[in-house]
N, C-alpha and C positions, 0 to 999 in steps of 0.2 A: 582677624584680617589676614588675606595670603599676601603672598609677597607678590605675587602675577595680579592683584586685585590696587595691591600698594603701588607698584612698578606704573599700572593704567593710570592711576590719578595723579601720580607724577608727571608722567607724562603730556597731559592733558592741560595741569595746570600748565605745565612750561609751554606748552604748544599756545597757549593763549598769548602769555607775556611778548612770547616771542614776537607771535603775529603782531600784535596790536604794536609793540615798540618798533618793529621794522615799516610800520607803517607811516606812525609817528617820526621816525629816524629819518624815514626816506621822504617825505616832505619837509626837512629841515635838513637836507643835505646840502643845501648854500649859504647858510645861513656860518657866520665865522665863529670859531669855538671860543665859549662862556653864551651868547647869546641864544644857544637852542634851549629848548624845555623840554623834558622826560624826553630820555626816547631810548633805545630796546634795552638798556642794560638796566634804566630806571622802570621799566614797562617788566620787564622778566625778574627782579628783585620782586617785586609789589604781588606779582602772581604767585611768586614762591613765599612769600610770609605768609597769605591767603592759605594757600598747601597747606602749609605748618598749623597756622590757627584752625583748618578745619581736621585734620588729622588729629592735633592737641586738643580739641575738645570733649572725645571722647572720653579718653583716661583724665583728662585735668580739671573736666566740667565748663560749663557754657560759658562764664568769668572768666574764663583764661581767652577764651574769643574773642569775647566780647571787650577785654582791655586791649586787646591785638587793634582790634577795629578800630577802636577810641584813637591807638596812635599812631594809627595808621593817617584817619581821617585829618588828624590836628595836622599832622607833615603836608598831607596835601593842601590845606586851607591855607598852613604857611606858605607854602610854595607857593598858590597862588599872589599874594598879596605881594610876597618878595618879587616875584616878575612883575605885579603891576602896578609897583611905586618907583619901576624906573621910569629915565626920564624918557617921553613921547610912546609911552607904553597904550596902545589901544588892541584889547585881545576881551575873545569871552573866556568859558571855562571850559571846552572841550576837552579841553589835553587832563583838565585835573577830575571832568568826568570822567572819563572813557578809564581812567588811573584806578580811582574807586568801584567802577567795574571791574577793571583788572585784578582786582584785588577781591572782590567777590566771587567772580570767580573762579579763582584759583583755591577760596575757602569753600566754594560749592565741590570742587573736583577732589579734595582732600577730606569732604567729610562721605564721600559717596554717591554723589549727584552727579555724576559723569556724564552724561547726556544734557543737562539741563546748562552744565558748566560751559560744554561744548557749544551748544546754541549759542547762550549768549555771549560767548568769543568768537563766536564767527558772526555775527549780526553786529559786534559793536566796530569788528574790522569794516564790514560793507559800508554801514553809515559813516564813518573815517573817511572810507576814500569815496564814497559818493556824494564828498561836501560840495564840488562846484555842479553837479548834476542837480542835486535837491533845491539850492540854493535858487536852479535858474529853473528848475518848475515851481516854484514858490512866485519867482518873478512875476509868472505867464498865468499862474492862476486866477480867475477872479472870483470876485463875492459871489456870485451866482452861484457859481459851480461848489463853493464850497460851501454854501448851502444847502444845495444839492444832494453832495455825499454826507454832510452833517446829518440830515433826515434818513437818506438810508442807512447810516448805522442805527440811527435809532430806532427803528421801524425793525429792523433785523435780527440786532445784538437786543436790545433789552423790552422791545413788545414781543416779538417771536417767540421765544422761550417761556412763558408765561402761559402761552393761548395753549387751553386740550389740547389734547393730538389721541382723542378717539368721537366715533362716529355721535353727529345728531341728526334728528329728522328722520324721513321716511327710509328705511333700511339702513339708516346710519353713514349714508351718503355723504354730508356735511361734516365734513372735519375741519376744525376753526385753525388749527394748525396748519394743513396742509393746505387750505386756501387762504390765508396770509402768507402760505409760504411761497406759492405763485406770484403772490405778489410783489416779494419782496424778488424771485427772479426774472420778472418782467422787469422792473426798474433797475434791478443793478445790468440787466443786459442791456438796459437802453443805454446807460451810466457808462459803462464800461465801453461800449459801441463810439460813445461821444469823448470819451478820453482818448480813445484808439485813432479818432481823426483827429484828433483837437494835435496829439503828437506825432503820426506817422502821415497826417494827409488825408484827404476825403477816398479814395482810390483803395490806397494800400487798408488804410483803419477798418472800410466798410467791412475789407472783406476778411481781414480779421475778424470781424463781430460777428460775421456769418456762419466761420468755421465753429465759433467756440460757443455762438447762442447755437445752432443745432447739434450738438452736442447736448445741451441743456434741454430748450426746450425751442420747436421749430415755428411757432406759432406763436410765442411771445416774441423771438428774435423779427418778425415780418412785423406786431405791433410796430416793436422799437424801431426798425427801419423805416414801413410809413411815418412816422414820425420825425424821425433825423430826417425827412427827407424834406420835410416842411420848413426847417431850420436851415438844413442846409441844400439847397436845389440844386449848386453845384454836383453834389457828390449822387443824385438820382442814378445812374449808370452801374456805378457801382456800389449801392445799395439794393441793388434789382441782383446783380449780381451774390450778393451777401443771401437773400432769399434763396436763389438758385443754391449757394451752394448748403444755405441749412437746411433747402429740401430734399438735397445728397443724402447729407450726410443723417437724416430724419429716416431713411429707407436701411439705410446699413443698421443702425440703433434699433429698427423694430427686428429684423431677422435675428439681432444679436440677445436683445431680451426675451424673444419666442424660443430660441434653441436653448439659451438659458434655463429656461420653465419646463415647457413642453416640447422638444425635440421631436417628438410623432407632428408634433402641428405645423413644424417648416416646411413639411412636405406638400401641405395642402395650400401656400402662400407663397413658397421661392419663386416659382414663375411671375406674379403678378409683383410680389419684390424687387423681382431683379429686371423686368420690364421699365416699371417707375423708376427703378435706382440709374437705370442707363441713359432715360431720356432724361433726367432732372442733370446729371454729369454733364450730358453732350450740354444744355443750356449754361450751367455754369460755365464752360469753357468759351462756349461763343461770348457771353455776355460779360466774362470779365475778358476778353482779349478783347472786345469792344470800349469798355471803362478804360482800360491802359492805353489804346492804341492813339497816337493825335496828339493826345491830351498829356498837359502836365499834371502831377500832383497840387492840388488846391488846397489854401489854408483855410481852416474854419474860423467861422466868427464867434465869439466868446457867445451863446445863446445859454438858458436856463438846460441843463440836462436833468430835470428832475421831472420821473414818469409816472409818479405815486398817484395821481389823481387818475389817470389812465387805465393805468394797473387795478383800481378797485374797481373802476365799472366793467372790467373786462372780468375780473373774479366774479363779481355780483351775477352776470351772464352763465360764468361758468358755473354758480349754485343752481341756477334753475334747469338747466342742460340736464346735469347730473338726476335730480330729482326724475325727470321727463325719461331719464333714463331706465332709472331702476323701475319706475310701472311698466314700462315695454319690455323688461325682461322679465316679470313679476305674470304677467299677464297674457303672453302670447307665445309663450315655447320657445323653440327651435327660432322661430320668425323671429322672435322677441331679442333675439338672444342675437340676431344679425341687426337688428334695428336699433337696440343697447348698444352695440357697437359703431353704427353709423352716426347717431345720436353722439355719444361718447366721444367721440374720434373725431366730432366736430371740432371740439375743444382741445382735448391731448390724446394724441395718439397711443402714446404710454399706456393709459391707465386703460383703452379697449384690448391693448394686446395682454398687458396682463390679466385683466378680468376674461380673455375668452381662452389665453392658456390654465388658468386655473378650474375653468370650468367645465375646461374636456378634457381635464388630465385629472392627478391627484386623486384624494379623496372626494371632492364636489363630484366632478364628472356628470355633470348638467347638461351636457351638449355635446352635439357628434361633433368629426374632425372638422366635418365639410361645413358644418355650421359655425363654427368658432373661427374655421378659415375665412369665410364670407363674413365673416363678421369686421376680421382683422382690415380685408381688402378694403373691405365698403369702410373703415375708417379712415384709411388711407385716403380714399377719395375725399369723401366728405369735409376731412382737414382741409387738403389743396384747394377745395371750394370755397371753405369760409374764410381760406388765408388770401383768396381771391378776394372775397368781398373786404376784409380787411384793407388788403392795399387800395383797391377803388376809392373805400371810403373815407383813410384817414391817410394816405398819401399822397402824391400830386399827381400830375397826368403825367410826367415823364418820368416818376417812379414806376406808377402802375401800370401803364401799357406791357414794359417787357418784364415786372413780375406776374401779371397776370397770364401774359403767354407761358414761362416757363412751367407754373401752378396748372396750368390746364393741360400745356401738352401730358407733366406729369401724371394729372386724372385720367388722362383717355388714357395713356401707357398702362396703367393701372386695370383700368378697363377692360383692356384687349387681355391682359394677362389672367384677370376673371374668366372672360369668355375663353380663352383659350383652356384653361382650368378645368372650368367646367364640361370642354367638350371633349377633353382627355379621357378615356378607357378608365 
């Protein structure tokens, strides 16, 4: 062990004590002396015996820890008991948790875990001082909702990890992984779209959910929209908007993964790109200075946010797409290979950009520029169209009106940049 290696985990460990006791300290700064509980001088002892027993375990063996631990744990349980056998004492055990942490940690940072020590001393300061924030989203929450989020861990954390993650079916199209894994990011964007109003307002929340589902994926975020939108009718406006702007930020994302792959191929798509990206902008601006303008932020009503039943029949769609896919590129060339992607691009635009930079790049090299471009554009479109039928069909009429406008100006933008494309030298 060097001394700049010994010197870090010293440090590290005191930086915990310190934190957490000055936290502990400074919420019992009115309280009159004898009646405060641990606070930084008992908070930075606790991290430094931790030090010691993780340092001492190496040359003294794991029983020298492990008795550290043992009397470590009995002072704090006494401690406990001693504050709460006085008289009108009502308290839980936070201070003599977060102590035991303290002291784990400082034995994490002295046996070499430096990183790990760090985390969780900076996580058990955060939840420290985000007692009355936690406390008052606990208030606000209801059974529904935490139902809710109860099934999407589940569905996520411990079905997900489980399912293949390589091909079945025809050309091995069907990956059980990656289409539960759809589904698992349809639902948490509806989830997270319906937390984001539930806390900031139907206005502001939407369009959070907009920016950060298209980012993810642009055509799960409009499911989740027509949906919230049914829930909550108030927030149509600016759920139209959220669309608008996942269909932005949906145009930037493919040029960024084509130059990613194939850099020859943004040449053949930057016009019809940057056409779609400009007019899908100017709508987001009109339609959220619309959502804000008038109107105040509106609070939502407790509804069910759980999209899981949604989310599979939209998967189930997207296994046959896919299929219908790979025989049109299987079967008709160059054509095939534009119609794979129109097809494709129905669903996610993602996976036609990369199947048609892989195809005219790389080793494959299955298809000319001009073909792979066309392929990318005509997904382009094709999305905006089913993301149209989408909001028609499973959102309300003052949802879909002004998503459907923005979707379609974006298609013809789209369009014209094709045409223009193609008529280019």
């Amino acid at each position: 062990m060097t001394d700049e290696s010994l010197y870090l985990r010293f440090v590290v460990a005191l930086g915990i004590g310190l934190a957490a006791g000055i936290e502990r300290g400074w919420k019992q700064r009115d309280e009159p002396s004898g009646q405060r509980e641990a606070g930084i001088r008992t908070f930075t002892i606790l991290a430094l015996i931790g030090f010691g027993a993780g340092v001492g375990a190496a040359p003294l063996g794991p029983l020298f820890a492990a008795a550290v631990a043992l009397g470590v744990f009995a002072f704090v349980v006494t401690m406990y008991f001693f504050d709460a056998s006085k008289p009108g004492a009502d308290r839980g055990a936070t201070t003599e948790a977060a102590a035991l942490l303290v002291f784990m940690s400082g034995a994490l940072a002295g046996a070499g875990e430096v990183l790990a020590a760090a985390i969780a001393g900076v996580m058990l300061v955060l939840l420290l001082d985000l007692k009355h924030e936690l406390h008052s989203f606990l208030r606000r929450v209801q059974e529904l909702e935490l139902t809710a989020g109860i099934k999407l861990l589940v569905v996520s954390v411990v079905l997900l990890p489980v399912l293949p993650n390589r091909g079945f079916g025809p050309g091995g199209v069907l990956n059980p992984f990656e289409l539960w894994w759809a589904v698992v990011v349809i639902a948490a964007i509806g989830f997270a779209g319906y937390i984001a109003m539930r806390i900031a307002g139907a206005n502001k929340g939407a369009l959070m959910m907009g920016l950060l589902g298209g980012l993810v994926s642009s055509t799960s975020l409009t499911l989740s929209a027509a949906r919230a939108s049914q829930t909550a009718p108030a927030a149509a406006p600016a759920l139209a908007a959220a669309v608008a702007t996942a269909q932005s930020v949906m145009f930037i994302r493919t040029g960024l993964v084509v130059a990613a792959l194939n850099a020859a191929l943004l040449q053949h798509i930057i016009i019809p790109l940057a056409c779609g990206a400009l007019a899908a902008i100017g709508c987001a601006l009109w339609l959220a200075r619309r959502a804000f303008v008038g109107e105040q932020d509106q609070a939502i009503d407790p509804v069910s946010p759980d999209m899981l039943n949604s989310a599979i029949k939209f998967v189930v769609v997207v296994a046959c797409v896919l299929i219908v896919a790979h025989y049109a590129q299987v079967y008709a060339g160059d054509i095939g290979v534009v119609l794979a992607g129109v097809v494709s691009g129905a669903i996610d635009v993602d996976a036609a950009s990369v199947s048609a930079s892989r195809m005219s790049g790389g080793e494959l090299h299955n298809a000319t520029l001009s073909a792979a471009g066309l392929s990318v554009a005509g997904a382009l479109v094709s999305n905006s169209v089913v993301k149209a039928m989408i909001a028609r069909t499973q959102g309300t009429a003052a949802f879909a009106r002004p998503a459907m406008l923005v979707l379609g100006v974006s298609a013809v933008a789209v369009g014209a940049g094709i045409a223009i494309e193609l008529l280019l030298p």
